[in-house]
C-alpha positions in Angstrom: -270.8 125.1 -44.3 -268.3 123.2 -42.4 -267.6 119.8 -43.0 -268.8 118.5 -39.7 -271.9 120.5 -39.7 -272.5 118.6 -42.9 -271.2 115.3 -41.8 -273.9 116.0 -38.6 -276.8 116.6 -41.3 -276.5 113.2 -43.3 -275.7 111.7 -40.4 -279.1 112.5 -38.9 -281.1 112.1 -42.3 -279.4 109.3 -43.0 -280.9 108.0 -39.1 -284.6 109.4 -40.4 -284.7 107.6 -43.7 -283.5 104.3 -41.8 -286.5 104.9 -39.5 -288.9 105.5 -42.0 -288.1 102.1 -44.1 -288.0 100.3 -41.4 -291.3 101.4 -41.2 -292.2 100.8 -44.6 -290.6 97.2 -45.1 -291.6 95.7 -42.2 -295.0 93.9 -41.4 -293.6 93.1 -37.7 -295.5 95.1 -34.8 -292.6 95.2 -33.1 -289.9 96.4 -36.1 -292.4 99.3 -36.7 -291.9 100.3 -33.2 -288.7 100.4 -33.1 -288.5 101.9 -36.7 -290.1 104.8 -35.2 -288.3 105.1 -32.5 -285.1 105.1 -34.7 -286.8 108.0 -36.9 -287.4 109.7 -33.4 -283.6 109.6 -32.3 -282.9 111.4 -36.0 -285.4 114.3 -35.1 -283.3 114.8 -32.1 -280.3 114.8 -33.7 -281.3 117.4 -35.6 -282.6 119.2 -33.2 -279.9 119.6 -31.0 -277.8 120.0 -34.1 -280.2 123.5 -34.8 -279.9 124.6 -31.3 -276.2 124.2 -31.4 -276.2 126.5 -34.9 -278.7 129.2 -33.0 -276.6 129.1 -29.8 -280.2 128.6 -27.8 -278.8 125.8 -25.5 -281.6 125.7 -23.0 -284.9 126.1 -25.2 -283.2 122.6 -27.1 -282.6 120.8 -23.7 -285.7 121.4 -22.6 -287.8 120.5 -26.1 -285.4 117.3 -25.8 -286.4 116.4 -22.9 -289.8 116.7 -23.6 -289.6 114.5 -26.8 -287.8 111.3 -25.1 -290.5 111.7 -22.7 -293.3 111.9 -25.4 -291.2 108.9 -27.4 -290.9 106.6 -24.9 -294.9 107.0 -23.6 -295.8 106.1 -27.1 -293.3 103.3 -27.2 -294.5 101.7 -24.0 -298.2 102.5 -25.3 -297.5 100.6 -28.6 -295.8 97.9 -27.2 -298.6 97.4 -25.0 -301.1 97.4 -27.9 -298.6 94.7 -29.7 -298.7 92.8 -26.6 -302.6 92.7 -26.6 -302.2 91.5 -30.7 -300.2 88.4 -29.7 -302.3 87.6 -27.4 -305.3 87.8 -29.4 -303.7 86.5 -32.6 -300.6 84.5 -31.5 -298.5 86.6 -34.4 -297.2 90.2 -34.7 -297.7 90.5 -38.4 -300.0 93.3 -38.8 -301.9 91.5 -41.6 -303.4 89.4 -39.4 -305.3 92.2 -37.6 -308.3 91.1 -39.3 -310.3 90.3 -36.1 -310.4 93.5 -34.7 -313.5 94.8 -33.5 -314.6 98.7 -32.2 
């Protein structure tokens, strides 16, 4: 492999894993959103980075598309449900969901 293709892949992993423990170390509502966000932005990375290596330029734009659209629906959707939580508990830690009811 080439060095940038290489460079381009720890680059983009390195983006994932920084998602993923901000998901993992956090206890923020708001953090975990934007941790997976974050982890999000490393999927697409690598995704363009594949559709640059196959040459299929269009199929890639178009599944990129559709993920930023899918990623910021959830994000407004969570950040709506941590909105509701503050409200409700005056806190975003996530251990204080206790009063939640079905």
């Amino acid at each position: 492999m080439m060095p940038i293709f290489t460079a381009i892949l720890i680059a983009a992993l390195l983006v994932i894993i920084t998602g993923f423990f901000c998901l993992t170390q956090t206890r923020n509502l708001l953090r975990v959103i934007i941790g997976v966000e974050v982890a999000m932005k490393g999927v697409t990375l690598l995704l363009a980075f594949a559709g640059y290596i196959n040459g299929n330029y269009d199929l890639v734009q178009a599944f990129i598309i559709t993920m930023i659209v899918m990623e910021v629906v959830v994000a407004v959707v969570a950040a709506g449900i941590a909105v509701r939580v503050y409200e409700k508990n005056d806190s975003l830690d996530i251990r204080k969901l206790t009063k939640l009811q079905g």
